[in-house]
C-alpha positions as CSV (number, residue, x, y, z in Angstrom):
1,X,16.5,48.5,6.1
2,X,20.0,49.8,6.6
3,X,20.8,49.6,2.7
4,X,19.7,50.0,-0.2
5,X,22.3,48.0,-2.3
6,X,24.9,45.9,-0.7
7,X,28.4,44.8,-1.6
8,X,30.2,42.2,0.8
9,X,34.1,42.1,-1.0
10,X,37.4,42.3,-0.5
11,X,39.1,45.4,-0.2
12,X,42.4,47.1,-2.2
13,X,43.9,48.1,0.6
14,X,43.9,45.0,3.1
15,X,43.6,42.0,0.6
16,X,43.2,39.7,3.5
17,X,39.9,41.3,5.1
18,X,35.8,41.1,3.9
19,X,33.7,44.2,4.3
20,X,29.8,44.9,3.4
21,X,29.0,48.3,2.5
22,X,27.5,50.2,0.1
23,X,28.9,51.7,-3.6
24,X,29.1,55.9,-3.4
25,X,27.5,55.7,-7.2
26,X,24.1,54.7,-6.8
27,X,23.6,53.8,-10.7
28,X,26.9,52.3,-11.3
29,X,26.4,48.7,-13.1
30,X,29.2,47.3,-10.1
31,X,29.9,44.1,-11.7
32,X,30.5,45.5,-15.3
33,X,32.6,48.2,-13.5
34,X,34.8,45.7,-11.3
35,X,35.3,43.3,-14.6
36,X,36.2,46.1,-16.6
37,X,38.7,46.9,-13.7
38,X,37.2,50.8,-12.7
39,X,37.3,51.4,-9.4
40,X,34.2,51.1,-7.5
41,X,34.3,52.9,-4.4
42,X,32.2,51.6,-1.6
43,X,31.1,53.2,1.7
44,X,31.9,50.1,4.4
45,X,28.9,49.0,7.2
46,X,29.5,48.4,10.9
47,X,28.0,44.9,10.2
48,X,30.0,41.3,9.1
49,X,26.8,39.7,8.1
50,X,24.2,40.8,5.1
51,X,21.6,39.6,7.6
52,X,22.9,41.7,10.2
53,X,24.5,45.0,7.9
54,X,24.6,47.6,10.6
55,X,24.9,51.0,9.8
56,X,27.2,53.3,7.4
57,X,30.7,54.3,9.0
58,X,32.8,57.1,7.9
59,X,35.4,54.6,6.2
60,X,35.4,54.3,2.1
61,X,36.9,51.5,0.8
62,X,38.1,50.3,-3.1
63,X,37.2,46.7,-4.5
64,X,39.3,44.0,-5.2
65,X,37.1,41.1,-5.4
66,X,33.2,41.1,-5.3
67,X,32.3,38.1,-3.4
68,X,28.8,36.5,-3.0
69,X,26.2,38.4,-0.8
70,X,25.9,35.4,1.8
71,X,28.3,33.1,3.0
72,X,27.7,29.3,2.8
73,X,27.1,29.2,6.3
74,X,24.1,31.4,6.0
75,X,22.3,30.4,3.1
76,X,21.6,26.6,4.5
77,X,19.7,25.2,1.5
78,X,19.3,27.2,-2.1
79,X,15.9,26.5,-3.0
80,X,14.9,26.3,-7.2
81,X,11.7,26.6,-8.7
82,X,11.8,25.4,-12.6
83,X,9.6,26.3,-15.6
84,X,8.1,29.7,-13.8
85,X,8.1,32.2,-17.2
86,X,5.1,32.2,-19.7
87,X,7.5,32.1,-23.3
88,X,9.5,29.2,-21.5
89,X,6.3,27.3,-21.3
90,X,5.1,28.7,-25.1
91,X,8.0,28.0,-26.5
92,X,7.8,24.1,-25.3
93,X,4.5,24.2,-26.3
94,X,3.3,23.5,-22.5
95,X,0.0,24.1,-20.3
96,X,1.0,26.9,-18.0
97,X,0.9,24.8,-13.9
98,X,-1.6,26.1,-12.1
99,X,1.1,25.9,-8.9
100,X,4.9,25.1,-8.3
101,X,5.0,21.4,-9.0
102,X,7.1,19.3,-6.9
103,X,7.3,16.2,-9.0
104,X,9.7,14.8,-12.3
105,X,7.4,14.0,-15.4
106,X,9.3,11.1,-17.1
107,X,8.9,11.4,-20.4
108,X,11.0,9.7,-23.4
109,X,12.9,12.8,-25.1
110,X,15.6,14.3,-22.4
111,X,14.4,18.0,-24.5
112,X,10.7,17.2,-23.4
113,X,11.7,15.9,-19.9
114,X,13.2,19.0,-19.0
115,X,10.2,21.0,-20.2
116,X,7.6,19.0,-18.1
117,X,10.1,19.4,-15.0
118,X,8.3,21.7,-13.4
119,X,10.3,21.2,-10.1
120,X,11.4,22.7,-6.8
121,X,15.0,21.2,-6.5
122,X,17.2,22.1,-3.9
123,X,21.4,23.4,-4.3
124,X,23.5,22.3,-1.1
125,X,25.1,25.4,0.0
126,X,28.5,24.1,-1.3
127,X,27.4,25.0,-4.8
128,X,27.6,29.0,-3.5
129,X,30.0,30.5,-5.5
130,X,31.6,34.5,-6.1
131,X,31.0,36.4,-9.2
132,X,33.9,37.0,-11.4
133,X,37.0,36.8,-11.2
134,X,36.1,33.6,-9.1
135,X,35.7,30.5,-11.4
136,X,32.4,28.6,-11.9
137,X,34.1,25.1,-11.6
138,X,32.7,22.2,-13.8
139,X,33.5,19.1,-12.4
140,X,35.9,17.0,-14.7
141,X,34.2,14.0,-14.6
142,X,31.2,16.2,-16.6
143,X,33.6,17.7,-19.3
144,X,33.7,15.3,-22.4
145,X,29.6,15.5,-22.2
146,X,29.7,18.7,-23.0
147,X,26.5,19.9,-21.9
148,X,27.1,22.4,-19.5
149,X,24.4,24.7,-19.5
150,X,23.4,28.3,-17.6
151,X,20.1,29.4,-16.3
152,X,19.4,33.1,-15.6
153,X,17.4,33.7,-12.4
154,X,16.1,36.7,-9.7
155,X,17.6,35.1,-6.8
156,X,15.2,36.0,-3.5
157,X,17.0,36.1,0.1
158,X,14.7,36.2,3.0
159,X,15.5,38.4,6.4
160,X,14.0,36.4,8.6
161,X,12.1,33.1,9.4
162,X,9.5,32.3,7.7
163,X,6.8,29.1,7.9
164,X,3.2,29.8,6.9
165,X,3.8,33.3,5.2
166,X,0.6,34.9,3.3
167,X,1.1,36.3,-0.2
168,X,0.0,39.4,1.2
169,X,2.6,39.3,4.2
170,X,5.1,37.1,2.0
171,X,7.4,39.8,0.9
172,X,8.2,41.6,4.4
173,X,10.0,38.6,4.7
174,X,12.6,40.0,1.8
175,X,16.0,41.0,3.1
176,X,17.2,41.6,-0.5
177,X,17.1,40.4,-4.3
178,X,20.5,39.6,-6.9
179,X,20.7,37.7,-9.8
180,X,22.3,33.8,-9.7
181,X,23.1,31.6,-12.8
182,X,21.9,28.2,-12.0
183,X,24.3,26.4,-13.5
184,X,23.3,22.7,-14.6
185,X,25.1,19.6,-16.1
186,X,22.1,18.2,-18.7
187,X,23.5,15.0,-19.3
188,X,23.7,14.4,-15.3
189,X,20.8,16.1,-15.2
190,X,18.6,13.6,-17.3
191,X,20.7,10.5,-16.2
192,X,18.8,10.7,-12.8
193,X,15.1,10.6,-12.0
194,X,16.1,14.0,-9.2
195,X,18.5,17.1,-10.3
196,X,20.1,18.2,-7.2
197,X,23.1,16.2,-8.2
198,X,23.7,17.7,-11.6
199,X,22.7,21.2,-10.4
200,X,24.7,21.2,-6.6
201,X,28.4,20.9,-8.3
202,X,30.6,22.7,-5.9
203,X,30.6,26.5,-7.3
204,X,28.3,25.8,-9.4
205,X,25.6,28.7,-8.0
206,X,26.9,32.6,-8.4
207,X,25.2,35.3,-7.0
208,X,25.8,38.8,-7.0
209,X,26.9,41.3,-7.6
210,X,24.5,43.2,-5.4
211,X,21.9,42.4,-2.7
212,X,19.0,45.3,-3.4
213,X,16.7,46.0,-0.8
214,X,12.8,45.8,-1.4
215,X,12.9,49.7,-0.4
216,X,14.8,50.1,-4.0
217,X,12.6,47.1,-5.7
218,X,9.5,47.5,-4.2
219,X,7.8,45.3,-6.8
220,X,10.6,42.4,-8.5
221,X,8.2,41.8,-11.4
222,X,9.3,45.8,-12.8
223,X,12.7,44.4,-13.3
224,X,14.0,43.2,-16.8
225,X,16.8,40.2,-16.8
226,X,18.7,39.2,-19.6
227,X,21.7,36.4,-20.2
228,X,24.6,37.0,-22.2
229,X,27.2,34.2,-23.2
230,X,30.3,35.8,-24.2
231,X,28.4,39.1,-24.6
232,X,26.1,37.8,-27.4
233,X,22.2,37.9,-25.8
234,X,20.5,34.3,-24.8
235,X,17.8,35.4,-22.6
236,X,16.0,38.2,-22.4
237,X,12.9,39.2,-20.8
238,X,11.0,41.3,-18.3
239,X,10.1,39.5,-15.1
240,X,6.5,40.1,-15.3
241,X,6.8,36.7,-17.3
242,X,6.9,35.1,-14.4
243,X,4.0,32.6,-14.0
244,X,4.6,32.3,-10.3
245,X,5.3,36.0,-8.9
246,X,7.6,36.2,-5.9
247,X,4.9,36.5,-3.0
248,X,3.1,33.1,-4.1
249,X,6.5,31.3,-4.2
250,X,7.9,32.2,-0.9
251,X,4.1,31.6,0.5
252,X,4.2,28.4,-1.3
253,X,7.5,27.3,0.0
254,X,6.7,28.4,3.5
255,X,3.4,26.3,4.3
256,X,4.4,23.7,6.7
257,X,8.1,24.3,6.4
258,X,10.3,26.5,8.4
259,X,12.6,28.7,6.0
260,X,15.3,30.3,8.0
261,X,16.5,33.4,8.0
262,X,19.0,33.6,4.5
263,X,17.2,31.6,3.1
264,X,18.0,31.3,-1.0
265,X,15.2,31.4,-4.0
266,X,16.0,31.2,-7.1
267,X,13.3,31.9,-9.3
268,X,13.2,30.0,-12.2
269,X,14.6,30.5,-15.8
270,X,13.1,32.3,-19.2
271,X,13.4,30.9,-22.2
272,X,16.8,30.7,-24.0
273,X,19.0,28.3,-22.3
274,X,21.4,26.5,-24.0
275,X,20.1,23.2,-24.3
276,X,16.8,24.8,-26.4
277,X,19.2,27.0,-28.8
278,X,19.8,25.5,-31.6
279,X,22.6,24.8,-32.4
280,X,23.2,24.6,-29.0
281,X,24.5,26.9,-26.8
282,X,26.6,25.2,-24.1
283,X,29.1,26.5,-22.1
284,X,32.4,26.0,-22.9
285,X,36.1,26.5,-20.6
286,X,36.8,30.0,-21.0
287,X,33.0,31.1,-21.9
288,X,32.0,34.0,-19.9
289,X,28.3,34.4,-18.9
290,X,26.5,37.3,-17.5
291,X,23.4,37.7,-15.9
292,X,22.3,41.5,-16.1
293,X,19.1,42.1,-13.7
294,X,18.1,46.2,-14.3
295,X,17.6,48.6,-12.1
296,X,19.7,48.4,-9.5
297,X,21.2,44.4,-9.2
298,X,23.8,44.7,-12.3
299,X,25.3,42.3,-13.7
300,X,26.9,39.0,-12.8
301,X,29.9,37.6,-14.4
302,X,30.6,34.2,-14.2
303,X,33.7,32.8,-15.9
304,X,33.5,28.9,-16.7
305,X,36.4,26.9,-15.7
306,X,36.5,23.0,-16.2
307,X,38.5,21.1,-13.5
308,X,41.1,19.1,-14.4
């Protein structure tokens, strides 16, 4: 692996170009640093792709923008697994699955409907969107019912192709991890008997800041995540939670079905979303929400924008 933590963005000094490289300060939170508007000071790759980096050149470049790690064109499908942390399940008062359930219990209450959802939903890779200061668009048709709500996830991006992968191969198959915010529309959401419509809005996925190698994160489930709307703490938990680790899901989503190489998983949510807070803790236009993933991945910021 060429990296150990990669930055695709835009430049200071040529506003009009996108570089990968790596930040010069190995510890520094990059998406904190770039909101606050520090300079982060990166050292730029040979490559154009995060699939393909290349190697470290001589040239060190400022950000402007952070964009997302992957381009649209690259990630293909963004694949979800729901209800995959042990308190989300206690908290709902829920068996834990015994695997990643590919079915929609109906139920009567919308609350307990989402709780028994434990799906694998799919994002079209329209919904790919940059951290901050790039807007997380909510559609304007979904504005008046107000139930925008986040989802802080470990976001998995394969390497290479995989189909058939062991658990014990599964995670040599791991170009990088960075932390997403599946953003969802509940009322849009619970409308339907399937969720990709209410969860594949247009800009409705960030990722970012950083993609970390498995060389820096040789084991995901060390890693502690937390959510914070408007700085106040929503979520917050270590991702040893997790019911279904990272090997078993991409193993699981490999067997009889080719993933290609940038390949998007997100992981699954803890508890504390919105909809479960009570009151409740929708988004609203102007919120900002930040998924912090430590060591290494930082913190993205999203900043909610409804269309109008």
């Amino acid at each position: 692996m060429a990296f150990n933590r990669l930055v695709r963005f835009v430049p200071r000094g040529d506003k009009s170009a996108v570089l990968l490289g790596e930040p010069l300060d190995a510890e520094l939170d990059v998406g904190i640093a770039v909101r606050n508007g520090d300079e982060v000071k990166v050292r730029v790759f040979s490559g154009s792709s995060a699939l393909s980096a290349g190697s470290p050149t001589d040239s060190v470049e400022s950000i402007d923008r952070i964009l997302s790690p992957l381009t649209m064109e690259e990630v293909g499908t963004i694949r979800c697994i729901g209800l995959n942390y042990v308190q989300h399940a206690v908290e709902t008062n829920l068996a834990l699955p015994t695997v990643p359930i590919l079915f929609i219990e109906e139920s009567p209450s919308l609350l307990t409907r989402h709780f028994l959802s434990v799906q694998n939903h799919r994002k079209p890779a329209t919904s790919l969107a940059d951290p901050w200061p790039a807007p997380t668009l909510i559609p304007a048709f979904t504005v008046a019912d107000n139930t925008v709500d986040y989802e802080s996830e470990l976001c998995v991006v394969l390497g290479k192709e995989a189909k058939n992968v062991s658990e014990e191969d599964a995670l040599s198959y791991v170009l990088g991890y960075t932390a997403s915010n599946d953003v969802s529309s509940r009322k849009s959401q619970f409308d339907q008997s399937q969720w990709c419509f209410s969860k594949g809005f247009d800009k409705a996925c960030p990722i970012g800041p950083t993609l970390v190698s498995p060389s820096a994160i040789p084991d995901p489930s060390k890693l502690r995540m937390r959510g914070l709307k408007n700085g106040t703490v929503m979520q917050d938990t270590p991702l040893d939670d997790l019911i279904f680790a990272v090997p078993k899901l991409i193993s699981f989503l490999s067997q009889g079905t080719t993933l290609p190489a940038g390949t998007i998983i997100l992981t699954g949510t803890p508890a504390g979303i919105g909809m479960a807070s009570k009151p409740d803790g929708y988004l609203k236009d102007g919120d900002e929400f930040s998924v912090e993933i430590l060591p290494h991945i930082g913190t993205l910021v999203s900043k909610i924008q409804y269309e109008v």
